[in-house]
C-alpha positions as a Python dict, from the first residue, in 0.01 Angstrom:
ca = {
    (1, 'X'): (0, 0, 0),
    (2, 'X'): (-95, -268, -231),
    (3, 'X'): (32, -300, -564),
    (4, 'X'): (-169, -357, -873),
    (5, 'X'): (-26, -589, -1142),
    (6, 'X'): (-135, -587, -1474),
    (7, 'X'): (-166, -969, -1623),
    (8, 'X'): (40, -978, -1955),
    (9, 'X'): (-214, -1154, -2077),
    (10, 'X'): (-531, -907, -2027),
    (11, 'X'): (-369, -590, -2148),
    (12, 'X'): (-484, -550, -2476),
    (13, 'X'): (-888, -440, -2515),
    (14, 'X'): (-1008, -770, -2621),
    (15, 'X'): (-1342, -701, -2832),
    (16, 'X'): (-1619, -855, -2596),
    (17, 'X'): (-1846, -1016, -2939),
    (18, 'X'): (-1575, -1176, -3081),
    (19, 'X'): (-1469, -1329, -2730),
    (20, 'X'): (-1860, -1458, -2673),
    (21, 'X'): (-1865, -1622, -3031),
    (22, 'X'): (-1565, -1813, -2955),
    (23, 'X'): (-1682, -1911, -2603),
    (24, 'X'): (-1998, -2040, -2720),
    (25, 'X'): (-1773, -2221, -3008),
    (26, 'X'): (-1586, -2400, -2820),
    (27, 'X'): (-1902, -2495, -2595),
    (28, 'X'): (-2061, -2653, -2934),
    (29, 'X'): (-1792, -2808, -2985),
    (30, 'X'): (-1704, -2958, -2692),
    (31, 'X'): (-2024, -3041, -2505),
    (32, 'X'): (-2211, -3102, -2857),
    (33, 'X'): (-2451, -2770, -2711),
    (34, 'X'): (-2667, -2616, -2931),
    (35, 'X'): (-2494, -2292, -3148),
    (36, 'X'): (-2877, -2054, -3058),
    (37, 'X'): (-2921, -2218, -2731),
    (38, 'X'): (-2538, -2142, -2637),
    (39, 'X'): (-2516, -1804, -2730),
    (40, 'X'): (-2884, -1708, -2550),
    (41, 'X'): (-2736, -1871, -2200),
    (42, 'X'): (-2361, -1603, -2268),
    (43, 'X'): (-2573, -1337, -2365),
    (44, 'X'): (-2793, -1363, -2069),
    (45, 'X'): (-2477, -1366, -1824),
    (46, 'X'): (-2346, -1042, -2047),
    (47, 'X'): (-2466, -697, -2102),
    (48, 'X'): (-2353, -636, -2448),
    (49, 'X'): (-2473, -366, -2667),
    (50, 'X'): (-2736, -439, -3005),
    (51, 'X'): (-2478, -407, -3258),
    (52, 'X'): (-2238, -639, -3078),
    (53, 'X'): (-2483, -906, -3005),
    (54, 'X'): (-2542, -952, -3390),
    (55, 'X'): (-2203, -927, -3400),
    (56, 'X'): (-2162, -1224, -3205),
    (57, 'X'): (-2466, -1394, -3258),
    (58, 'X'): (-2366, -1387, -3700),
    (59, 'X'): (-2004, -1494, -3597),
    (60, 'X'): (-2070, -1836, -3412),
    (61, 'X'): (-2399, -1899, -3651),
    (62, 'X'): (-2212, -1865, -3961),
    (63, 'X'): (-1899, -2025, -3830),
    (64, 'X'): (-2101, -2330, -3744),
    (65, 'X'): (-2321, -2321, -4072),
    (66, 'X'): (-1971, -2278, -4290),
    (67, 'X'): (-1746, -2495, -4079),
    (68, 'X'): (-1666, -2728, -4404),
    (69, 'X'): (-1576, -2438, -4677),
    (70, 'X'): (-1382, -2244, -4376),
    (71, 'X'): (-1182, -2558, -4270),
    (72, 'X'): (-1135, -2632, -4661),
    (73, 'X'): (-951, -2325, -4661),
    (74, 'X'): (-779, -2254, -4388),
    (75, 'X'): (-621, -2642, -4434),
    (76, 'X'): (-462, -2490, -4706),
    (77, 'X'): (-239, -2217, -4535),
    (78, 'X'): (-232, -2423, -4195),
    (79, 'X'): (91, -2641, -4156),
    (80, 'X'): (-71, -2858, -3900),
    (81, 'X'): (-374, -3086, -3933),
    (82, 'X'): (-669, -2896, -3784),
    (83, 'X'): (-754, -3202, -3560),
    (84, 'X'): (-436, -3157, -3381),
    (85, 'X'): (-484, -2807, -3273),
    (86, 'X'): (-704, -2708, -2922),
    (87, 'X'): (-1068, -2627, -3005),
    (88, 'X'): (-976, -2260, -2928),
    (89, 'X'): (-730, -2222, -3169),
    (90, 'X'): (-951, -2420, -3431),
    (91, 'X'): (-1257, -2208, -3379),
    (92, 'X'): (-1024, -1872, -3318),
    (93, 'X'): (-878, -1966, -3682),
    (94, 'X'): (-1275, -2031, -3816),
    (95, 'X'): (-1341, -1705, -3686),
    (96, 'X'): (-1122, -1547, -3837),
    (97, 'X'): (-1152, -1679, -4205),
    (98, 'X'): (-1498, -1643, -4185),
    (99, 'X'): (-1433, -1267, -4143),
    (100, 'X'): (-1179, -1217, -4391),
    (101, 'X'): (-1436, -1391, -4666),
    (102, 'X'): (-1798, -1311, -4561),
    (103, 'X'): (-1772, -982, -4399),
    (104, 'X'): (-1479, -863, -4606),
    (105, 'X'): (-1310, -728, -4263),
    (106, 'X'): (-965, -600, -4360),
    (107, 'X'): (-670, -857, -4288),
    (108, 'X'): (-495, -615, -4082),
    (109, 'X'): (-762, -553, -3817),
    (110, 'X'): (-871, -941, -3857),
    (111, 'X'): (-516, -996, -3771),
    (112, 'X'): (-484, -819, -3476),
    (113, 'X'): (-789, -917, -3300),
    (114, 'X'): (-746, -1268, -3351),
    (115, 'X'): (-382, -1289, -3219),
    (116, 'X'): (-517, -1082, -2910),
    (117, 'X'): (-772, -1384, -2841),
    (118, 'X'): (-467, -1585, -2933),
    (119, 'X'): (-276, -1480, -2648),
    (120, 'X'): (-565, -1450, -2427),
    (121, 'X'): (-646, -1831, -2435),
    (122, 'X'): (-395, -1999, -2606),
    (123, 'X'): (15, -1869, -2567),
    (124, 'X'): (265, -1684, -2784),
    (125, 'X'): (314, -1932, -3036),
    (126, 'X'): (-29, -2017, -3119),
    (127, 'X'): (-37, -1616, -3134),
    (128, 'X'): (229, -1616, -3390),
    (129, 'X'): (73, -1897, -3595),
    (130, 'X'): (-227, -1750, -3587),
    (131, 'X'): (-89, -1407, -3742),
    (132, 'X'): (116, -1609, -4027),
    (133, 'X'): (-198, -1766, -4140),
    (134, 'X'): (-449, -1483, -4125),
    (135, 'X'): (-182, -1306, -4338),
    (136, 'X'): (-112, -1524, -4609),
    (137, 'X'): (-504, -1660, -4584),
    (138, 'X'): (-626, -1252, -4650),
    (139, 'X'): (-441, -1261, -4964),
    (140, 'X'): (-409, -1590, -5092),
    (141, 'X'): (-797, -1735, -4959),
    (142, 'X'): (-992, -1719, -5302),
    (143, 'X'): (-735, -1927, -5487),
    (144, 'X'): (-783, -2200, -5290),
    (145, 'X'): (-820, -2538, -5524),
    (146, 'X'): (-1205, -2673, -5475),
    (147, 'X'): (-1266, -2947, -5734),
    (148, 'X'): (-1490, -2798, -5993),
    (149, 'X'): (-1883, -2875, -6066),
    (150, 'X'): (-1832, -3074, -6366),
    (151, 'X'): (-1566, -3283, -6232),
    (152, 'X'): (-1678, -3360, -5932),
    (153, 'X'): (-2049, -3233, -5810),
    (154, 'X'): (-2135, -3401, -5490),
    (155, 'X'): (-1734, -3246, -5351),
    (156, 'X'): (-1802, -2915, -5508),
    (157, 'X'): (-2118, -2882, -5349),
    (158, 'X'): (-2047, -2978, -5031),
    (159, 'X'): (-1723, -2780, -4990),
    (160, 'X'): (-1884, -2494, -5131),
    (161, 'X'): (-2247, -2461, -4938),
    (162, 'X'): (-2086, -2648, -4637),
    (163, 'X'): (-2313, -2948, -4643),
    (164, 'X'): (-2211, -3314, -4521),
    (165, 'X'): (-2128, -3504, -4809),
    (166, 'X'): (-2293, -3785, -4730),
    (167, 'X'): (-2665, -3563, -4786),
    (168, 'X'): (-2500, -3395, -5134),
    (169, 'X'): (-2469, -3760, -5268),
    (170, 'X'): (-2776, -3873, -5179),
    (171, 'X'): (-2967, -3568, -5291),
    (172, 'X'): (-2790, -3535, -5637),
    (173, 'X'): (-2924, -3908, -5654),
    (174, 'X'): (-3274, -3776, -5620),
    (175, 'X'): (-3319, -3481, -5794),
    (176, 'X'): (-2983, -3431, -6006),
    (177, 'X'): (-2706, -3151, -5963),
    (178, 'X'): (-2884, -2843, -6049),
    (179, 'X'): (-3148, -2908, -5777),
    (180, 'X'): (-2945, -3024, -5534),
    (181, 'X'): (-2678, -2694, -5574),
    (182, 'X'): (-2963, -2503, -5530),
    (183, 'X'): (-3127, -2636, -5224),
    (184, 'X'): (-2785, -2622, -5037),
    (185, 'X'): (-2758, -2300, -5182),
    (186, 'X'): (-3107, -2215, -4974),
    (187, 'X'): (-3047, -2376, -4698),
    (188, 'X'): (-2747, -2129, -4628),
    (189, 'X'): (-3040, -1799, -4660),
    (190, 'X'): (-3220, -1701, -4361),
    (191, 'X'): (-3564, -1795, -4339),
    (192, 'X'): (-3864, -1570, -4430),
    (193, 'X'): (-4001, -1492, -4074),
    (194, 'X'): (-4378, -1651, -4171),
    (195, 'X'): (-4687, -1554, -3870),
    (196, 'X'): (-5061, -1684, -3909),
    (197, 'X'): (-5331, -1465, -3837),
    (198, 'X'): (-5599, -1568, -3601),
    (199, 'X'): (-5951, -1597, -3861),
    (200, 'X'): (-6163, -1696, -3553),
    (201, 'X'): (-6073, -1379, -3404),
    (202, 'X'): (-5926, -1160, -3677),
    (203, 'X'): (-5855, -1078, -4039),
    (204, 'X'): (-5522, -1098, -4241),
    (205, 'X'): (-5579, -691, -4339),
    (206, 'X'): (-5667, -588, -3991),
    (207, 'X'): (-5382, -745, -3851),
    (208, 'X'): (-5099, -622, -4120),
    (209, 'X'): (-5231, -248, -4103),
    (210, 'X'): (-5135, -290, -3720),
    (211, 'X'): (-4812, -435, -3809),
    (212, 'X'): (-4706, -226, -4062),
    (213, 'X'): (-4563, 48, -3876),
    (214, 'X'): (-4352, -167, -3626),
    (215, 'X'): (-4220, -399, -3937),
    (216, 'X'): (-3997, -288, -4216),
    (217, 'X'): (-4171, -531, -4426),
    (218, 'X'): (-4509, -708, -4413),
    (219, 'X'): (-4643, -875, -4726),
    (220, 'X'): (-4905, -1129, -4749),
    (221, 'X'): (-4805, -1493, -4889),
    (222, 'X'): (-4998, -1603, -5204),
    (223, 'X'): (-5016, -1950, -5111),
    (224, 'X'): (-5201, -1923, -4762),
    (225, 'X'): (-5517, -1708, -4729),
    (226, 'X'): (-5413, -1626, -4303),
    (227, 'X'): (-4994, -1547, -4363),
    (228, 'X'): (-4828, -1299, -4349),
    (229, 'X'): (-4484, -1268, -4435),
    (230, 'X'): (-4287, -985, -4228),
    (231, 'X'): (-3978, -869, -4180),
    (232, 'X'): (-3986, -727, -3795),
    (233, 'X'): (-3798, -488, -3637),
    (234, 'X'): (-3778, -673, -3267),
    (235, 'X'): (-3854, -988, -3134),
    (236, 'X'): (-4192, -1108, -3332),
    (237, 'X'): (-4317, -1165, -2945),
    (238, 'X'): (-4319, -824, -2840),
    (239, 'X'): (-4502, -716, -3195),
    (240, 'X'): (-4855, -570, -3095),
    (241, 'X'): (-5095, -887, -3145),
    (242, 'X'): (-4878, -1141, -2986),
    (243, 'X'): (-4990, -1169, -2651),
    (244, 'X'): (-5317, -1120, -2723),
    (245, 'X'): (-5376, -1435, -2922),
    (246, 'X'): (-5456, -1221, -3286),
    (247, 'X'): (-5132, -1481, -3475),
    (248, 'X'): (-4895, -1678, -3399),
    (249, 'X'): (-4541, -1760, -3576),
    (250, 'X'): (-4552, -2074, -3850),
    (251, 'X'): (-4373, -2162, -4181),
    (252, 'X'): (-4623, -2159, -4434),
    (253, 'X'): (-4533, -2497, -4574),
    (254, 'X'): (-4646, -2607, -4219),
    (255, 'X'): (-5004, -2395, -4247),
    (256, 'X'): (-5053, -2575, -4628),
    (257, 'X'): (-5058, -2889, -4411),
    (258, 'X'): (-5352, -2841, -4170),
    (259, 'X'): (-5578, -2741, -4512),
    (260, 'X'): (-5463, -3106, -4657),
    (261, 'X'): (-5711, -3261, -4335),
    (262, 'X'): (-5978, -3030, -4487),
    (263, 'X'): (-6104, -2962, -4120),
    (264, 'X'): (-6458, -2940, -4046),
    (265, 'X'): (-6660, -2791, -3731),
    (266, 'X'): (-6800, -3066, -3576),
    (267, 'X'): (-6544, -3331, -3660),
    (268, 'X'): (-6329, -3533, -3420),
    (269, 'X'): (-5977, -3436, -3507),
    (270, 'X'): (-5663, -3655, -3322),
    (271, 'X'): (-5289, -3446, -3397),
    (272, 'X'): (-5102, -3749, -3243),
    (273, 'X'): (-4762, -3600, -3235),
    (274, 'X'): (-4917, -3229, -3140),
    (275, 'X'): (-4656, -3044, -2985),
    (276, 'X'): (-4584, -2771, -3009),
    (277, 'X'): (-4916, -2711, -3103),
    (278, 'X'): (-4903, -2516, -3417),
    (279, 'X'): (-5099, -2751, -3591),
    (280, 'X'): (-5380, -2851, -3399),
    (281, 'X'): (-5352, -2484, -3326),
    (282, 'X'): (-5426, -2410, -3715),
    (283, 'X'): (-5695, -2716, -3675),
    (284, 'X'): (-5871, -2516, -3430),
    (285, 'X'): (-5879, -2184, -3582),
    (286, 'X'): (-5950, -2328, -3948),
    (287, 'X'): (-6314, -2488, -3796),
    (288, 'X'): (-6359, -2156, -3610),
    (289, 'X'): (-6300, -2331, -3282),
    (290, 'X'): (-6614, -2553, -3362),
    (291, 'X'): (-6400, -2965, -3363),
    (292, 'X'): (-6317, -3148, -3139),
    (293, 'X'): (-5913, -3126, -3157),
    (294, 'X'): (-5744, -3367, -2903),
    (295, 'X'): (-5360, -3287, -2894),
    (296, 'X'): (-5117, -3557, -2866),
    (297, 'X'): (-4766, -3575, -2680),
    (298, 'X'): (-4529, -3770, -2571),
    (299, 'X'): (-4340, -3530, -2345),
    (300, 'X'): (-4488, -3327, -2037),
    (301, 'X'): (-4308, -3041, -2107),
    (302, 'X'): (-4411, -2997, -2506),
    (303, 'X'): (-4733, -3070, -2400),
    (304, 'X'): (-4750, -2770, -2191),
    (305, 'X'): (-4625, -2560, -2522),
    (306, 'X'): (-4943, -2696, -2712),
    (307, 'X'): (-5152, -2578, -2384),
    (308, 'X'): (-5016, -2228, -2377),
    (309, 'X'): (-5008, -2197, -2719),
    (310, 'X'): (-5397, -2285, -2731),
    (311, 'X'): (-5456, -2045, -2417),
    (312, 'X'): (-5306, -1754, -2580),
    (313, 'X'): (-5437, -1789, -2898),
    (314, 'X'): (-5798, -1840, -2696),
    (315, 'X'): (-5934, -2189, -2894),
    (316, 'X'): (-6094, -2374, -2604),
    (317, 'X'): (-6179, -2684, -2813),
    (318, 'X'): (-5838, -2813, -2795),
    (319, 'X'): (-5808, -3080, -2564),
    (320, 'X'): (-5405, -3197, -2468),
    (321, 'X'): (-5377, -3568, -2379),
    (322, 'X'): (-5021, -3716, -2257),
    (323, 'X'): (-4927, -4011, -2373),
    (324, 'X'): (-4751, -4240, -2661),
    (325, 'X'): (-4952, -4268, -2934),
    (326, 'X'): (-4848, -4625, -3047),
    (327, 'X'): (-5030, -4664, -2676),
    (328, 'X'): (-5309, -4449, -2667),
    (329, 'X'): (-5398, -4533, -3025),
    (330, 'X'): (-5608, -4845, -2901),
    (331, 'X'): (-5854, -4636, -2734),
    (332, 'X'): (-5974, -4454, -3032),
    (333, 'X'): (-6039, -4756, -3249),
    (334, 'X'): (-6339, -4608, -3513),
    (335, 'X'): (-6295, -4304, -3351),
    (336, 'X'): (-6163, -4013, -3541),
    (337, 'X'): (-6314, -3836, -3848),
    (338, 'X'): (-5924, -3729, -3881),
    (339, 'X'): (-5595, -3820, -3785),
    (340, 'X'): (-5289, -3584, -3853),
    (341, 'X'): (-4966, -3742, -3790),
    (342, 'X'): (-4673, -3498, -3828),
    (343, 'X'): (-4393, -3779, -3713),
    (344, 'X'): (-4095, -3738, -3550),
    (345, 'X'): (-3841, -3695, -3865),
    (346, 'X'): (-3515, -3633, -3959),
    (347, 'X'): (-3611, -3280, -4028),
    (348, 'X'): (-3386, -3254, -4321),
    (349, 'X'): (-3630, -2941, -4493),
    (350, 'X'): (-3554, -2748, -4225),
    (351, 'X'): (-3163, -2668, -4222),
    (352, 'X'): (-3176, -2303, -4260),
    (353, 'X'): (-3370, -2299, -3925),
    (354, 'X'): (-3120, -2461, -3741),
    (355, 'X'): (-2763, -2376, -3848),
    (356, 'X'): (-2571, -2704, -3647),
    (357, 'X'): (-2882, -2923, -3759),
    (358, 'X'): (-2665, -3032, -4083),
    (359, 'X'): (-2352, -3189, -3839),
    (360, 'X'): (-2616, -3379, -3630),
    (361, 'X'): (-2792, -3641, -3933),
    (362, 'X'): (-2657, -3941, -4010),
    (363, 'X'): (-2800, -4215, -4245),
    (364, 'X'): (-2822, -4460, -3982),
    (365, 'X'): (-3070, -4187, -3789),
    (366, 'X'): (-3306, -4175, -4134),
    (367, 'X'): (-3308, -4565, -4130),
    (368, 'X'): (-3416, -4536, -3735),
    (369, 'X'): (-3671, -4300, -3779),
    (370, 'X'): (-3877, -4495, -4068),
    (371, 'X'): (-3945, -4782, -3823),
    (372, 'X'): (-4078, -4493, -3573),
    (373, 'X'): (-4271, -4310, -3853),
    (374, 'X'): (-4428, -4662, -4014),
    (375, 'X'): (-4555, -4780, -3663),
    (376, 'X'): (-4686, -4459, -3565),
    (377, 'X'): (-4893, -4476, -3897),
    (378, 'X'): (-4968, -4837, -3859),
    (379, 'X'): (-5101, -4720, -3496),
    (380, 'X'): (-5349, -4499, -3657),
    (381, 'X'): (-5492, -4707, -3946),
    (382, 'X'): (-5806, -4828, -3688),
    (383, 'X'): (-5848, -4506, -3552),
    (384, 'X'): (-6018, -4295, -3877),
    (385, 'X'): (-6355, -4410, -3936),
    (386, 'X'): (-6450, -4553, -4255),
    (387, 'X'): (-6457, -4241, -4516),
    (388, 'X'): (-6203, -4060, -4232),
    (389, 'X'): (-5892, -3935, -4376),
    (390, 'X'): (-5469, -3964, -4228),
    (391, 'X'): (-5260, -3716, -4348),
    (392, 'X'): (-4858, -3797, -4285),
    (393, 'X'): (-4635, -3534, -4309),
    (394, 'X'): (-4273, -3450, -4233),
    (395, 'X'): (-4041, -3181, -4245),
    (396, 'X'): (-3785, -3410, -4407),
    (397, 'X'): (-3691, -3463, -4744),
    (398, 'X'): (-3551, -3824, -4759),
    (399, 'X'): (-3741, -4022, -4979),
    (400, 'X'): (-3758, -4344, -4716),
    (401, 'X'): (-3929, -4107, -4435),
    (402, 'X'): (-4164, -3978, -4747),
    (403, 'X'): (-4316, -4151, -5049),
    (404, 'X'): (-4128, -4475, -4994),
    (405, 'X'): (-4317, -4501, -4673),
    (406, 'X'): (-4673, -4413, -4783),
    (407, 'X'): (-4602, -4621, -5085),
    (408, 'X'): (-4507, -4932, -4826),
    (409, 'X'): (-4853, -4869, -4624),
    (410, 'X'): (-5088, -4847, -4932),
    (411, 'X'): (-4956, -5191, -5056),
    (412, 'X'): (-5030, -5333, -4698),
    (413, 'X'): (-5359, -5145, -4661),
    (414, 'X'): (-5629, -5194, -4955),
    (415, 'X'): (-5828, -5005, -4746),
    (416, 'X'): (-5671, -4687, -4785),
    (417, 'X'): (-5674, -4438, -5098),
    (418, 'X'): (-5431, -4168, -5149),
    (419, 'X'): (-5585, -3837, -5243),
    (420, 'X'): (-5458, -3584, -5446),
    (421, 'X'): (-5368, -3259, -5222),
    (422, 'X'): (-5455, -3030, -5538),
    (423, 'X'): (-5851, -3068, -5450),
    (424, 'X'): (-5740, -2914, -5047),
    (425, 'X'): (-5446, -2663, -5150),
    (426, 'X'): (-5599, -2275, -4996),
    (427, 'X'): (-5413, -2153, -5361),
    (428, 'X'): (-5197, -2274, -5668),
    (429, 'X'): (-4872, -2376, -5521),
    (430, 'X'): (-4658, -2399, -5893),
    (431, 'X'): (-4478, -2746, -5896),
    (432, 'X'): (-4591, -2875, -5574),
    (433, 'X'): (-4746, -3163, -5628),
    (434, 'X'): (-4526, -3505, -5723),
    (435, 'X'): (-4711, -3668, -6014),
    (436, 'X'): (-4775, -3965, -5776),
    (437, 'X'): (-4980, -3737, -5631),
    (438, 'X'): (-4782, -3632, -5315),
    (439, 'X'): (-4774, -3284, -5142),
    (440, 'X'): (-4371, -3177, -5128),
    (441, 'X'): (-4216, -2820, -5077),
    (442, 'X'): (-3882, -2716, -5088),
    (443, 'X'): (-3718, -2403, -4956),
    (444, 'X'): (-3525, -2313, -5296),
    (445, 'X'): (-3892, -2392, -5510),
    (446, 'X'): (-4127, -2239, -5246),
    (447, 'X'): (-3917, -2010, -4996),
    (448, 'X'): (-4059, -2253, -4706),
    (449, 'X'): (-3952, -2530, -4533),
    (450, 'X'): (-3878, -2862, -4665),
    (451, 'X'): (-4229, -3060, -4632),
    (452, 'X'): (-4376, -3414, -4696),
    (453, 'X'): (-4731, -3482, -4715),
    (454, 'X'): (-4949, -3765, -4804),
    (455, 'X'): (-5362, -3742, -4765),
    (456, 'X'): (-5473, -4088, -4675),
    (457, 'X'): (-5871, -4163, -4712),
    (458, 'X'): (-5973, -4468, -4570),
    (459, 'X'): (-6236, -4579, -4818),
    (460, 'X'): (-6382, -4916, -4682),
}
């Protein structure tokens, strides 16, 4: 008869959310994977319950969003340098502060399930060390020194909002202390879940009386005539509408963009860096399907998204074209009433999308990406006919992918203009407009994305 041995290890229940996060942790931070793109591939191998999905899904998001306040304080009750220790043990220790401090678990429970994941992965000792510092760290964690505002900003902010300190500098450089506390502060807020009604099809009204009843929330935005901004009970997707082309999802800094080009039926329209589609998508729908809107990209595969997303949506006029731009660009010489660009950036104005986008920038990848951008916009100078119009945007907010860049073009090209957005904005948007006459949100002013964008007219 065959004998059954428990492991030693495996004994105790070990809760199945808290064991995903910390898998898909220690994927992130060992394979540099994606924190959303991680946890969809261990969910999809796992049948786990609603409530323990968030579960696991708000433990590895906010561990990866905080990991510079958590490791700021768990340095302090942690005798050995956290580089030293496994990635396990790290991320079982982030894990662990991050419950004691943002969901206000009680030590004794935060105790015990981290010294059972502990032993699971790691041995005894780490077990034990685990349990001394989850301890002390439940009583002792909001003393912890962090250098004060006044005395030092750029430190306080960027232990405190769990921002690389190398953006915190640069930023209070820009826009001063106040504003720069603030944006981090925003950029650690979930996003306002933003879709835009199809006018060639629909109307705003028609479509939030359907959605009313399957959304806790659904407002309309006072900036964009088409938005609507809803909070949904399931996956936007499977909202009633979706599939059948009546919106699709979009920040609404993105949707002010498309009304910058002032698009008009019967125009020739290039989006040279189109995918995935949502604004030559917007183009479309904005000139009732009626321009000619030919959809740049680069990559096969984010070609197809523009493609599908123009199918569903049911714009025919849209016409996808594969290629480089900086290529292509030659064979449209005189040949566009408008050119969007919407370049490749460094995407700082969207952090609080993308909770491991923060650990990923580097100052040597802004200084890349403004060669990129400037030829890319030097590539599409020829293409506007005379009275045609550019507009540049980004979802960035350095100042060298921005206004330094436009700035750099107008003094090389005479024959260029730059517009002010005001006469093109759909609505008011309060303090959007630089007084050099540049279009720039920010999530803490404007609850969107961070968003550059310049409206060249090519005047002779």
């Amino acid at each position: 008869m065959a004998h059954h041995f428990v492991h030693p290890k495996t004994s105790e229940q070990i809760c199945p959310a808290r064991k995903l996060a910390l898998m898909v942790l220690v994927e992130v931070e060992r394979k540099g994977a994606y924190v959303n793109l991680s946890l969809r591939e261990q969910m999809s191998r796992k049948f786990l319950k609603p409530k323990l999905r968030d579960m696991s899904t708000g433990l590895a998001m906010g561990v990866v969003k905080m990991r510079l306040y958590l490791d700021h304080i768990i340095r302090n009750f942690c005798k050995y340098p956290l580089n030293e220790l496994s990635a396990f043990t790290r991320n079982i220790l982030r894990m662990a502060a991050y419950e004691l401090i943002f969901f206000n678990h009680s030590a004794p429970i935060v105790g015990n399930e981290y010294v059972k994941l502990a032993k699971r992965f790691e041995h005894k000792g780490i077990a034990a060390l685990v349990n001394a510092i989850v301890r002390v760290m439940a009583e002792e964690w909001q003393k912890v020194p962090i250098p004060s505002l006044d005395e030092n900003p750029v430190e306080h902010i960027s232990i405190t909002t769990s921002h690389p300190q190398w953006m915190v500098s640069r930023w209070v450089k820009f826009w001063g202390i106040d504003e720069t506390l603030a944006l981090c502060q925003a950029n650690n807020e979930p996003p306002p879940l933003c879709i835009r009604v199809n006018m060639k099809y629909t109307d705003r009204d028609l479509v939030a009386e359907m959605l009313k009843f399957r959304c806790k929330k659904v407002e309309p935005s006072p900036f964009v005539p088409e938005c609507l901004r809803i909070e949904a009970k399931t996956d936007v997707t499977s909202l009633p509408g979706f599939t059948s082309g009546l919106f699709t999802i979009q920040d609404e800094g993105a949707m002010v963009i498309s009304y910058l080009l002032d698009p008009k039926p019967g125009e020739v329209i290039i989006d040279a860096c189109a995918a995935p589609g949502g604004k030559a998508t917007h183009i479309a729908e904005l000139t009732k399907d009626e321009a000619e809107v030919i959809a740049i990209d680069l990559h096969p595969s984010r070609l197809k998204l523009v493609e599908e997303n123009a199918q569903r949506l049911k714009l025919l006029k849209i016409k996808p074209l594969l290629g480089d731009w900086n290529e292509l660009a030659r064979q449209f010489i005189n040949f566009a009433d408008k050119v969007l660009l919407d370049v490749p950036c460094s995407g700082t104005g969207t952090l609080r999308r993308k909770v491991d986008a923060r650990w990923r920038k580097s100052e040597e990848v802004v200084k890349e990406l403004t060669e990129i951008q400037m030829r890319l916009l030097e590539s599409s100078a020829p293409v506007v006919k005379k009275g045609g119009v550019i507009v540049y945007s980004t979802c960035s907010l350095e100042p060298e992918e921005d206004e330094e860049l436009i700035k750099a073009f107008l003094e090389r090209h005479q024959e260029f203009v730059l517009e002010d957005p005001r006469l093109f904005l759909p609505a008011e948007i309060p303090k959007a407009v630089t007084k050099e006459g540049f279009l720039k949100l920010f999530p803490q002013k404007h609850n969107t994305d961070g968003v550059f964008a310049a409206r060249l007219k090519k005047v002779r």
